[in-house]
KOLPAMI-197967 format. One record per residue (C-alpha): residue in three letters; x, y, z negated; residue number from 0. Coordinates in Angstrom, 1 decimal, always signed. Layout:
<rs>
ala;X;Y;Z;NUM;
...
</rs>
This chain:
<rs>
unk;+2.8;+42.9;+124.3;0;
unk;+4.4;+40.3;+121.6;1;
unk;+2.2;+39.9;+119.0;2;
unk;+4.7;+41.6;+116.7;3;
unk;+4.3;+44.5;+118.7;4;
unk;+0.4;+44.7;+118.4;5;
unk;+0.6;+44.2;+114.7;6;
unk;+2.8;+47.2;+114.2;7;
unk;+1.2;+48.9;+116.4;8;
unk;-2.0;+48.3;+114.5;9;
unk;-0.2;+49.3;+111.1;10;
unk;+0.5;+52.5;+112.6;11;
unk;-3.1;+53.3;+113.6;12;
unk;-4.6;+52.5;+110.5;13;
unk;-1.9;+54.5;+108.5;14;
unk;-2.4;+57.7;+111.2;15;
unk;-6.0;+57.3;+110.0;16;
unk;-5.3;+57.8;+106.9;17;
unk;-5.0;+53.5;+105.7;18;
unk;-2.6;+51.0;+103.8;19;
unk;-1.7;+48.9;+106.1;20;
unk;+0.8;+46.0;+105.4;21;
unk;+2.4;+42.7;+107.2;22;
unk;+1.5;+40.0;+105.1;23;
unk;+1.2;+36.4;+104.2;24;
unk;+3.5;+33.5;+106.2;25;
unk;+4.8;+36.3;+108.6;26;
unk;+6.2;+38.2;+106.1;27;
unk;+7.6;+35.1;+104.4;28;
unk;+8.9;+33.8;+107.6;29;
unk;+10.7;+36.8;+108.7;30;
unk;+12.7;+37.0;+104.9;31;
unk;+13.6;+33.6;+105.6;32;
unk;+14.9;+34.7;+108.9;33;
unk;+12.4;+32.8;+111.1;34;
unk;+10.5;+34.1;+113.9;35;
unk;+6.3;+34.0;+113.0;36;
unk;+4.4;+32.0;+114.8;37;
unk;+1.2;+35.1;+114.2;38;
unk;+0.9;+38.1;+112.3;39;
unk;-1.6;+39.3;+109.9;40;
unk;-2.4;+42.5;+108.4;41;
unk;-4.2;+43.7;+105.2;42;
unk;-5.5;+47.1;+104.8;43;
unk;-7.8;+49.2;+102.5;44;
unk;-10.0;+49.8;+105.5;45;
unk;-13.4;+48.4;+105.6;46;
unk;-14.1;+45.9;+108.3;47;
unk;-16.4;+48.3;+110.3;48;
unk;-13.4;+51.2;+110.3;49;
unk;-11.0;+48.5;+111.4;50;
unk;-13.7;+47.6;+114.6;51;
unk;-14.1;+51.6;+114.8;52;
unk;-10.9;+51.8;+115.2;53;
unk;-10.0;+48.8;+117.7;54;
unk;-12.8;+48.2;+120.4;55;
unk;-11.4;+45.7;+121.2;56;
unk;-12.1;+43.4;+118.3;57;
unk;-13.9;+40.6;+116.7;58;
unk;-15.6;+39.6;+113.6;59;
unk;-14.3;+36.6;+113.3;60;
unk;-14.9;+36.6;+109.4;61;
unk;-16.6;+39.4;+108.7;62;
unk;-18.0;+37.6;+106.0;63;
unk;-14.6;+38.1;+104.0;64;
unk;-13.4;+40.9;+105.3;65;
unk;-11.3;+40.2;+109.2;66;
unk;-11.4;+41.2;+112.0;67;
unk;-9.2;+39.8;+114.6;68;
unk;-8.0;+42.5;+116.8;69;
unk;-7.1;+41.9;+120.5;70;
unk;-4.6;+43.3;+123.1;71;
unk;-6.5;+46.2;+124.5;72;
unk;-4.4;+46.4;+128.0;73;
unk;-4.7;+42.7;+128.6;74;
unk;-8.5;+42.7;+128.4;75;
unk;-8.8;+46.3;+130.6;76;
unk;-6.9;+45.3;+133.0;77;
unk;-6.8;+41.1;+132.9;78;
unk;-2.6;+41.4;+132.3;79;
unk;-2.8;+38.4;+129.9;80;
unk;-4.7;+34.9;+130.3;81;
unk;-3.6;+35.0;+126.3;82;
unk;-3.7;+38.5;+124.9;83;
unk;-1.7;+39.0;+121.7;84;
unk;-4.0;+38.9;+118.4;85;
unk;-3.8;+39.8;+114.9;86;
unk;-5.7;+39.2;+111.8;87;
unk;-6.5;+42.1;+110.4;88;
unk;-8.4;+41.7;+106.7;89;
unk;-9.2;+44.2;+104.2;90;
unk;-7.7;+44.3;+100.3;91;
unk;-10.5;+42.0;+98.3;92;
unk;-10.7;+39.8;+95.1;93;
unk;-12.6;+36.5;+95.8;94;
unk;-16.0;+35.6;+93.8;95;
unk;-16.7;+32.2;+93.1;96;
unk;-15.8;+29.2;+95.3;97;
unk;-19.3;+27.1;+95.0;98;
unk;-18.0;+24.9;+97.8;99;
unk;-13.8;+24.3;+96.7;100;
unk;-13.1;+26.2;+100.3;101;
unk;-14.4;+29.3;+100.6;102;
unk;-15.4;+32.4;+98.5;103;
unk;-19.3;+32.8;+97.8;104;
unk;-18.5;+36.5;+98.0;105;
unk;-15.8;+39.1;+98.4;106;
unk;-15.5;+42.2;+96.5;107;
unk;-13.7;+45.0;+98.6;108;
unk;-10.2;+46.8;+96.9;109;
unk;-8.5;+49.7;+97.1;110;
unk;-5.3;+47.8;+95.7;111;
unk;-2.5;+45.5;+97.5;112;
unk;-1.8;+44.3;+94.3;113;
unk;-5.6;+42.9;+93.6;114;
unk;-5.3;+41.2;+97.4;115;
unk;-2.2;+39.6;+96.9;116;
unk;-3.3;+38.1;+93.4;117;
unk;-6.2;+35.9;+95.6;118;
unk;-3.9;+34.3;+97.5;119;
unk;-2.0;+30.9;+97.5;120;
unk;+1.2;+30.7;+96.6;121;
unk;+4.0;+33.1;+95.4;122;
unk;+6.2;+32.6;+98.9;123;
unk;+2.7;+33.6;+101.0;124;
unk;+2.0;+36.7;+98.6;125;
unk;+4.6;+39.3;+100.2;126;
unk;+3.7;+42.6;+101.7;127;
unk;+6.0;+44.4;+103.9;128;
unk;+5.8;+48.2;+105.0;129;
unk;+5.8;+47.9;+109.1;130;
unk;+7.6;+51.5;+109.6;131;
unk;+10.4;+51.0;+106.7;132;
unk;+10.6;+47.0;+106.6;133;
unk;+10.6;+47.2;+102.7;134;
unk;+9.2;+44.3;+101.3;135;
unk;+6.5;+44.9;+98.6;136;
unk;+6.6;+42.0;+95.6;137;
unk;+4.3;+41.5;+92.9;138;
unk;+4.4;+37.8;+92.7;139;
unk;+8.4;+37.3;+92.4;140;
unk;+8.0;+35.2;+95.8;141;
unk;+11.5;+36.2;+96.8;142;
unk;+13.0;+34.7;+93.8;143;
unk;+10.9;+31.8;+95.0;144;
unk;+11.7;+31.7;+98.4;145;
unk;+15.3;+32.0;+97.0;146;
unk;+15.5;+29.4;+94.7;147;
unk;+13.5;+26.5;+96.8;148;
unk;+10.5;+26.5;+95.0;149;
unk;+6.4;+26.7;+95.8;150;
unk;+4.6;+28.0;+93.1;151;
unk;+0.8;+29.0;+92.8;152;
unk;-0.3;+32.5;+92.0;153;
unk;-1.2;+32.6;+88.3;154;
unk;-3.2;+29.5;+87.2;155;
unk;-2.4;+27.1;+89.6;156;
unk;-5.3;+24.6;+88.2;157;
unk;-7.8;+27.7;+89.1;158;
unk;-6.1;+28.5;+92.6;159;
unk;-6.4;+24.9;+93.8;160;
unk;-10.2;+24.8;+92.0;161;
unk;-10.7;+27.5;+94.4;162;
unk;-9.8;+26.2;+97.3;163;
unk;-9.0;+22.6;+97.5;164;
unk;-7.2;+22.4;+100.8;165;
unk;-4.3;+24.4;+98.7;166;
unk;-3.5;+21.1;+97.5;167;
unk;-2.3;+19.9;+101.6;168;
unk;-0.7;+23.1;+101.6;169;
unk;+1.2;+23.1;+98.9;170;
unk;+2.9;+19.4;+100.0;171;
unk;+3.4;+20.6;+104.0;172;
unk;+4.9;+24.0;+102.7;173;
unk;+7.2;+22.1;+100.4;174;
unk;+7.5;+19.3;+103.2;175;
unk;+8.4;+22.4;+106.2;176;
unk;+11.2;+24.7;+104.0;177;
unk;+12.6;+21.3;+102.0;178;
unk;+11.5;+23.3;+98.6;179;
unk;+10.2;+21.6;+95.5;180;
unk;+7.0;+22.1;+94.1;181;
unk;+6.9;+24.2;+90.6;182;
unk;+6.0;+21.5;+88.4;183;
unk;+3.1;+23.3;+86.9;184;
unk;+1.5;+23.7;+90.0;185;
unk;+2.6;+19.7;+91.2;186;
unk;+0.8;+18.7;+87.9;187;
unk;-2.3;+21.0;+89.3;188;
unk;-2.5;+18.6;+91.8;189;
unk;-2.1;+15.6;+90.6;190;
unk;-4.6;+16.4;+88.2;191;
unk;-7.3;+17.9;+90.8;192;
unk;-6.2;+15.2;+93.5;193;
unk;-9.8;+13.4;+93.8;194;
unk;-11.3;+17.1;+94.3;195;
unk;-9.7;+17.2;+97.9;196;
unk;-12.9;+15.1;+99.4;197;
unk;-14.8;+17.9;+99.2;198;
unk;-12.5;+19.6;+101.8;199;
unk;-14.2;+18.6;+105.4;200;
unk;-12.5;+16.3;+106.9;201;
unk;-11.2;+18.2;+109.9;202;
unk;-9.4;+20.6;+108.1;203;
unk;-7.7;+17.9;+106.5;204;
unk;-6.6;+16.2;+109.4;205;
unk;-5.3;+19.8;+110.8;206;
unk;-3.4;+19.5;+107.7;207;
unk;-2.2;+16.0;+108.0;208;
unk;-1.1;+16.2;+111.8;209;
unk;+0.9;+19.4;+110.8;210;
unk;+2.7;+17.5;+108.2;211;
unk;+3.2;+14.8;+110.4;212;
unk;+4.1;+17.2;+113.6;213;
unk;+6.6;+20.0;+111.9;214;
unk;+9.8;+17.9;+111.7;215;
unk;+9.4;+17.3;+107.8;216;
unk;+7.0;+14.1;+107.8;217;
unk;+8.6;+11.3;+105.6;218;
unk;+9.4;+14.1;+103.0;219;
unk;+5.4;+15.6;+103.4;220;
unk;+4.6;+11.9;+102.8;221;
unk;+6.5;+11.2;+99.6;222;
unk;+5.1;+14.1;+98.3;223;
unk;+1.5;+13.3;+99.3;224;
unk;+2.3;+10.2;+97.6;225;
unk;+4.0;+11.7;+94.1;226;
unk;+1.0;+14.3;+94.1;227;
unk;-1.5;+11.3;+94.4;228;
unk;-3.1;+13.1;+97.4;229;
unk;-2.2;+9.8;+99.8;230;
unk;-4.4;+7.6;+97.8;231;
unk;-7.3;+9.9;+98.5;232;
unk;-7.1;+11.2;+101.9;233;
unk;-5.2;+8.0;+103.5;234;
unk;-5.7;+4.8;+101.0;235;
unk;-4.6;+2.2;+103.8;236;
unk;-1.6;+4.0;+104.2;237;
unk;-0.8;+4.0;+100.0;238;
unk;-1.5;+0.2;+100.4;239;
unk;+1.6;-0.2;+102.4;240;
unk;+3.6;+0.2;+99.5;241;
unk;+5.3;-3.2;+97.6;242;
unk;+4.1;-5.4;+100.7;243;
unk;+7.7;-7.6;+101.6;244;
unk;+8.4;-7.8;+104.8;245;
unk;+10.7;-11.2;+106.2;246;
unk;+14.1;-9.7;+105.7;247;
unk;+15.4;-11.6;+109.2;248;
unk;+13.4;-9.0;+111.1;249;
unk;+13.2;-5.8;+108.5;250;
unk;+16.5;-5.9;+106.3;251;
unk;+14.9;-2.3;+105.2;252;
unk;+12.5;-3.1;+103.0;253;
unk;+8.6;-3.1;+102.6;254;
unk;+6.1;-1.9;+104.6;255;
unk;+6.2;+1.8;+103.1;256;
unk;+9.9;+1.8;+103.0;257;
unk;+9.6;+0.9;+107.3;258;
unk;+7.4;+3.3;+108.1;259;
unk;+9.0;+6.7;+106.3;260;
unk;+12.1;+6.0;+107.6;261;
unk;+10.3;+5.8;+111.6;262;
unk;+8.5;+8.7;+110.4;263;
unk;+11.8;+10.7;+109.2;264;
unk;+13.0;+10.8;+112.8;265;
unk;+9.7;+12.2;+114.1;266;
unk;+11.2;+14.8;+116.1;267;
unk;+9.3;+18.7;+115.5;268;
unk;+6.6;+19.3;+117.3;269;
unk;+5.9;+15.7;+118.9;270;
unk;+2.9;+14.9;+119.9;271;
unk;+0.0;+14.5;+117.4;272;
unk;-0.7;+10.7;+119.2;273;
unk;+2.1;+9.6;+119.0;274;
unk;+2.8;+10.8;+115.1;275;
unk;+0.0;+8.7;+113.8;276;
unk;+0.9;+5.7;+115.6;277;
unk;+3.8;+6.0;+113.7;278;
unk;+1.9;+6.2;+110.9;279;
unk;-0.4;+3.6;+111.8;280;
unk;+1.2;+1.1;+113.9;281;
unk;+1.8;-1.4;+110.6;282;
unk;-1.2;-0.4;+108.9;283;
unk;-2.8;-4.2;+109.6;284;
unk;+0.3;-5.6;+107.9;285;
unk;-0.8;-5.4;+104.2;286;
unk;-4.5;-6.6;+104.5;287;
unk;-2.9;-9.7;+106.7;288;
unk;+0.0;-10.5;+104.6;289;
unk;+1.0;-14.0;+104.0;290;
unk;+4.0;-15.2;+101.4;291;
unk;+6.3;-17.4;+102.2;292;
unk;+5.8;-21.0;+101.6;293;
unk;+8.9;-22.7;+101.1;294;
unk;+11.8;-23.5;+102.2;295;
unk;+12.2;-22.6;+105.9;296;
unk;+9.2;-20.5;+105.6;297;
unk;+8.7;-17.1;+105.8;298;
unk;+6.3;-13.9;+105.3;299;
unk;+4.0;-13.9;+107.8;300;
unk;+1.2;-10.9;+109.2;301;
unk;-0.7;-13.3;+111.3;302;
unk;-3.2;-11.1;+113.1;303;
unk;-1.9;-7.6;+112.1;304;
unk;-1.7;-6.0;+115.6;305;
unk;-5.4;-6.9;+116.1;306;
unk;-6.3;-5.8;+112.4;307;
unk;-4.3;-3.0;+113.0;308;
unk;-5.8;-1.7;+115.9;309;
unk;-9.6;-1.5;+114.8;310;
unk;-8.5;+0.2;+111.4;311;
unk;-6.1;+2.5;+113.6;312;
unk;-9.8;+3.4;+115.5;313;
unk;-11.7;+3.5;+112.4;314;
unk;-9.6;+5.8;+111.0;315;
unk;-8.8;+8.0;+114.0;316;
unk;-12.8;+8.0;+114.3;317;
unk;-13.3;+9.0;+110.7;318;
unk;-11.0;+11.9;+111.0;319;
unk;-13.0;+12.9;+113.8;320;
unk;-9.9;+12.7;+116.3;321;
unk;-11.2;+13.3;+120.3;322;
unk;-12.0;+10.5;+121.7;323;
unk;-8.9;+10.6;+124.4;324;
unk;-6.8;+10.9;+121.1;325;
unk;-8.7;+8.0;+119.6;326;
unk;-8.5;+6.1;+122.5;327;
unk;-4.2;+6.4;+122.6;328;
unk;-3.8;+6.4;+118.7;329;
unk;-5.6;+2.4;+118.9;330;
unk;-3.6;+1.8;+121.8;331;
unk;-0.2;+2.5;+120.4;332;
unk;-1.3;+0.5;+117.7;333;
unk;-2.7;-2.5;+119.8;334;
unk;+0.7;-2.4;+122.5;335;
unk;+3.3;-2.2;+120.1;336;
unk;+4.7;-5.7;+119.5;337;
unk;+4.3;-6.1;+123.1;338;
unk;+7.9;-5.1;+123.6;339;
unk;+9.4;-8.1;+122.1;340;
unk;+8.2;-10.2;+125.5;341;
unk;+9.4;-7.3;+128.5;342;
unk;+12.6;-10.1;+129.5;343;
unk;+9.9;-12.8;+130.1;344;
unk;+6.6;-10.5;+131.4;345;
unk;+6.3;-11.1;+135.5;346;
unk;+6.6;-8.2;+137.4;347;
unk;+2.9;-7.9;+137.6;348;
unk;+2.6;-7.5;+134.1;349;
unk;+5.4;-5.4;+133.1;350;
unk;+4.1;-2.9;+135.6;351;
unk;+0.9;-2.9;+134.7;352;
unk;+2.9;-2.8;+130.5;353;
unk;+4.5;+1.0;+132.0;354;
unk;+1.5;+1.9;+133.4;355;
unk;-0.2;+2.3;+130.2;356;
unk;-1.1;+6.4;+129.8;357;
unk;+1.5;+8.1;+128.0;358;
unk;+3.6;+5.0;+128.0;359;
unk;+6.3;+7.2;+126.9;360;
unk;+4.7;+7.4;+123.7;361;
unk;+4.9;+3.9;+123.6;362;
unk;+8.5;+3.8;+124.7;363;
unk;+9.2;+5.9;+121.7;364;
unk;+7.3;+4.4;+119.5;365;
unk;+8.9;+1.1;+119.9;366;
unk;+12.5;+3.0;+119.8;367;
unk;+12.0;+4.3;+116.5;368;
unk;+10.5;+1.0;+115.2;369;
unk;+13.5;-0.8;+116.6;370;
unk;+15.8;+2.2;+114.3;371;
unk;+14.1;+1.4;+111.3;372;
unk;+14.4;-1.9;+111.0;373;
unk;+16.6;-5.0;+113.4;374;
unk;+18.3;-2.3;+115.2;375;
unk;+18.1;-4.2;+118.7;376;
unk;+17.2;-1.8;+121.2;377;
unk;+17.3;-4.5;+124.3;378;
unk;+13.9;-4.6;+124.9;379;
unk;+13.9;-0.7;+125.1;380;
unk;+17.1;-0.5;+127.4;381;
unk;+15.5;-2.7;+129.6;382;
unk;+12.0;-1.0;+130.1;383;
unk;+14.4;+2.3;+130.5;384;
unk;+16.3;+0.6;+133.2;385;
unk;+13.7;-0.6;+135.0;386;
unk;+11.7;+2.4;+135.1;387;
unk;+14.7;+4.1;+136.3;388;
unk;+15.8;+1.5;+139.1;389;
unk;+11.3;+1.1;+140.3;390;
unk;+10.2;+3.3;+142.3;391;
unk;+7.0;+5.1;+141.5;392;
unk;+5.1;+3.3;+144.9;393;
unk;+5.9;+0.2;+142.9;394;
unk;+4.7;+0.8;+139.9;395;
unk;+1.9;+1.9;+141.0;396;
unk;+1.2;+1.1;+144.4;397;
unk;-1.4;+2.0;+146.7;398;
unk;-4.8;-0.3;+146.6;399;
unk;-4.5;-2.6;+149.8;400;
unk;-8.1;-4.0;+149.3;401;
unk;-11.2;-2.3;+148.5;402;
unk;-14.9;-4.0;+147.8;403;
unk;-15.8;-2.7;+151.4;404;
unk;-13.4;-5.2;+152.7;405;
unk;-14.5;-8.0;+150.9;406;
unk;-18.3;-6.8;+152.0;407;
unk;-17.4;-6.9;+155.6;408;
unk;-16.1;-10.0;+154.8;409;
unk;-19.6;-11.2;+154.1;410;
unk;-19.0;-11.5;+150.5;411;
unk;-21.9;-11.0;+148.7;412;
unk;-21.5;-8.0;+145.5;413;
unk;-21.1;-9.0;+141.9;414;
unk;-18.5;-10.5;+139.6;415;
unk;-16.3;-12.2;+142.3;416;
unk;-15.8;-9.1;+143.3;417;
unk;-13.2;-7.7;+139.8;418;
unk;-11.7;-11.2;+140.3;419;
unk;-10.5;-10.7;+143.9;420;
unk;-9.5;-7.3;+143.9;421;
unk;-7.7;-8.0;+140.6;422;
unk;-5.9;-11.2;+141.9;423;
unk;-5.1;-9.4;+144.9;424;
unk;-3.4;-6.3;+142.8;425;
unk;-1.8;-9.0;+140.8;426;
unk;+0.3;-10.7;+144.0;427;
unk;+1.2;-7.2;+145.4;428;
unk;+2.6;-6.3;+142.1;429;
unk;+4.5;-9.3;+142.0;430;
unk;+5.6;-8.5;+145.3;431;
unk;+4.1;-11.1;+147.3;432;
unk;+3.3;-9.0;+150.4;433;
unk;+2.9;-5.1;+150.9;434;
unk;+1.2;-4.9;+153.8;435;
unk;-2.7;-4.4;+154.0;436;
unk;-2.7;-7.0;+156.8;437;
unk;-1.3;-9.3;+154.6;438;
unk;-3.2;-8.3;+151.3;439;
unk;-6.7;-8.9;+153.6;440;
unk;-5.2;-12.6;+154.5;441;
unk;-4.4;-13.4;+150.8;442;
unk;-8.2;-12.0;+150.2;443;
unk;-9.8;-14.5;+152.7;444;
unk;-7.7;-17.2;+151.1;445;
unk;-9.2;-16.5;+147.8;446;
unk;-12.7;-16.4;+148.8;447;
unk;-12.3;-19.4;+150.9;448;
unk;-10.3;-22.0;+147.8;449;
</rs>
């Protein structure tokens, strides 16, 4: 069962019960625009413990406020699904208080569709539509919004964003994902209420920031992050970037800032979430390392950056709360990237041990993009792609020849000397010195015996 399927087949129990029910919210925008929703949700006059009444299968996910995520009922009896289709189902409510700029203090229940919609975000996410007749149910005007372009808060957008902070994010990636324009009322909310966003936690506004970077949209989510003063706040290293001159030689573009929206413009939807914020982070040692030009045959220098880069690329990742496998890849883009620029004179050795980097083809792309947005010269990258094409995996990574039992029954003793001659030893058969173990175990002895 899709999940559209569930939701209307929801819809149609509640209203045999005697229930509004109604598709609402980013579906309901999504199909007007003619786009297929990613989920479904439901509102309803019926109480959270009638909705669980009336789907066993179901949980309370926020009973709290009102839903109650309903489950596939066929997939769980019978184990059909390893993901059975869900739906948010939550009842008609007005919000009380927001004591912690997130979430309500309390929820009073309603009879109305009108009340519900009026707690919600903006105009384009405020539309109902009937699940049996596919009328669409407006009190907002968010169909002349979604006509003309334009994301505008429900009433007062200074209280809607007081209310829930994170609105703020939202309002810049859902302008960012349809290419609308923010109302100007509600862009002067945020620029007035910008400093407020720290008391979002700061995993909801990294979901919100990998989004923007991740949905195909992220130079234009980042211009507006910037022109609603939000980029200051949540990422102030990245703000920095702009006004630092770079030596036009290598980056005819422009500035730091200027370099890293256009690499960030051809982000391609849905990319990995690594790779987007080495993107984003792959210069951000050059403004804290910059160096003018000192005369004549001089020029601007970021001595270091790479290295500064890298531990503020893991601070950062770190501070957002990243995993520590994405932490680990978002410093390593960062560390690897000017690496590139010597692939022609690497030995084999090294250039193997360069693509056998994990997800090197984040690196790969990484360094493509970098190349588009600035010089232009993609040789370095069309010879890493032909020689991962013309090397055969056993080369790249070849099988160990030589393990510390070896060098035990060669009455070496354990310890240090141990790294060094299995690591010189890995190092010749890269290089393709031998590729026998016979041979590998001869050039051992050697070592040990020099």
């Amino acid at each position: 069962m899709t999940p559209r399927e569930l939701a209307d087949q929801i819809c149609a129990t509640l209203r045999q019960n005697g229930h509004q029910a109604y598709l609402v919210g980013g579906c309901v925008r999504d199909l007007v625009l003619g786009r297929e929703p990613a989920d479904y949700d439901i509102s309803t006059d019926a109480r959270p413990e009638r909705v669980q009444q009336l789907f066993p299968h179901s949980l309370a996910v926020g009973a709290k406020f009102g839903v109650i995520l309903v489950l596939e009922n066929t997939a769980i009896e019978e184990g059909v699904a390893e993901h059975p289709a869900q739906v948010e189902v939550a009842t008609f409510r007005s919000d009380i208080g927001y004591s912690d700029g997130r979430h309500p203090d309390r929820v009073v229940y309603s009879d109305s569709p009108q009340e519900d919609v009026r707690r919600r975000d903006f105009t384009i996410n405020g539309l109902l539509m009937d699940p049996a007749t596919r009328e669409v149910l407006d009190f907002v005007e968010g169909r002349a919004d979604l006509r003309a372009g334009i994301i505008r808060a429900i009433g007062d957008p200074r209280l809607r964003f007081a209310e829930d902070k994170l609105r703020m994010l939202r309002a810049v990636r859902f302008a960012a994902r349809f290419g609308f324009r923010i109302e100007p009322e509600t862009l002067a909310a945020a620029q007035e209420l910008a400093s407020h966003i720290t008391q979002v936690s700061i995993e909801r506004i990294r979901e919100e920031l990998t989004k923007l970077l991740t949905e195909g949209a992220a130079r234009c989510g980042f211009e507006l992050l910037d022109e609603t003063g939000l980029l200051a706040i949540v990422l102030p290293d990245i703000a920095r970037m702009k006004g630092v001159e770079q030596p036009p030689q290598f980056h005819p573009e422009g500035d730091v800032w200027i370099h890293t929206r256009m690499m960030l413009e051809m982000l391609q939807p849905d990319c990995s979430s690594t790779l987007a914020w080495g993107v984003l982070l792959h210069d951000v040692g050059k403004p804290p390392t910059f160096a003018p030009a000192k005369g004549p045959g001089t020029r601007i220098r970021f001595d270091g950056h790479v290295e500064v880069g890298a531990r503020m690329a893991e601070a950062l990742s770190r501070a957002l709360r990243f995993s520590n496998d994405d932490i680990e890849q978002i410093e390593s883009l960062v560390a690897n990237h000017l690496r590139f620029k010597d692939v022609h004179q690497m030995r084999q050795a090294t250039l193997k041990r360069f693509v056998r980097l994990p997800k090197f083809e984040e690196h790969l792309e990484l360094h493509r993009l970098d190349c588009l947005s600035s010089h232009r010269n993609l040789d370095a990258y069309n010879f890493v792609q032909r020689f991962l094409a013309e090397t055969p995996p056993e080369q790249v990574r070849p099988p160990r020849l030589v393990t510390g039992n070896d060098l035990k029954d060669m009455g070496i003793r354990p310890g240090p000397r141990y790294k060094e001659i299995l690591l010189a030893v890995e190092e010749a058969q890269l290089d393709g010195r031998f590729s026998d173990r016979q041979s590998a175990l001869d050039f051992a002895r050697s070592i040990t015996l020099s």
